[in-house]
N, C-alpha and C positions, 0 to 999 in steps of 0.2 A: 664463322657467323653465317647463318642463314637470310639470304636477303627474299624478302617474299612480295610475288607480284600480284597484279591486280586479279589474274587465273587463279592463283594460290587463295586466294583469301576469297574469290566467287566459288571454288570448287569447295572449300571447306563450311562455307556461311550455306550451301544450297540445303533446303529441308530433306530429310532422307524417312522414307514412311518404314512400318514393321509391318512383312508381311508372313501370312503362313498360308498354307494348301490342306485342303478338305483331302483327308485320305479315304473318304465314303465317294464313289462313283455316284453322279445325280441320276435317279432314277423318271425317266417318263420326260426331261427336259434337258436336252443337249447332250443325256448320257455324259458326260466330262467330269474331270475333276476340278473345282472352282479354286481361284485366288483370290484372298479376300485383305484387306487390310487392317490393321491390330482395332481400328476403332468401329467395325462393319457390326451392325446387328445382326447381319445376317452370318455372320463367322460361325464353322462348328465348335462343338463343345470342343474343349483342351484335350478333351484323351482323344477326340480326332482330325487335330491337327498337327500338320508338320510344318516345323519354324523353318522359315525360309529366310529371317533374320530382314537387316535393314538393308534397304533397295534407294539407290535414287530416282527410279522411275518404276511404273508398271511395266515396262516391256521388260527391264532385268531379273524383277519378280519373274515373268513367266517365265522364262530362259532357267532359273534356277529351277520352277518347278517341274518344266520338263525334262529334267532329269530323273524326274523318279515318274512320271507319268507323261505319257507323249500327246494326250490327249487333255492337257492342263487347257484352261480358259481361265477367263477375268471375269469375274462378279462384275452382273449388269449396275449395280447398286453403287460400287468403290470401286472398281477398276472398269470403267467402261471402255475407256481405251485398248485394251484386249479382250473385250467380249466381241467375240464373231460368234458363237452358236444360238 
């Protein structure tokens, strides 16, 4: 029997977002590749996005996305917390 504690049931109940990465380089503003979050208007179309799947925070999103770009950033819009450029 699994006894589950008050950690167990806050790390399971915490909101988790869906993120994906623009694989088009922003041209004339920050040069980067943006992370945007599943509900962002400003998300690229689907054929150029890469699913970066569910994140519990923006800084995991970016961690994920710098692996296929080193120069990933956070949408001023939905991840402000990792917009530096």
């Amino acid at each position: 029997m699994v006894e589950f504690t008050n950690f167990n049931i806050f790390k399971f109940d915490k909101k988790m977002d869906r993120y994906c990465l623009n694989r088009n380089q922003q041209v004339g503003y920050g040069n980067n590749h943006e992370v945007h979050k599943s509900w962002c208007s400003y998300r690229p179309t689907p054929s150029n996005q890469i699913d970066l799947g569910y994140c519990y925070s923006e800084g995991e999103a970016l961690r994920k996305a710098k692996q296929y770009y080193s120069d990933a950033d956070g949408c001023t819009h939905c991840c402000p917390s990792i917009h530096k450029k």
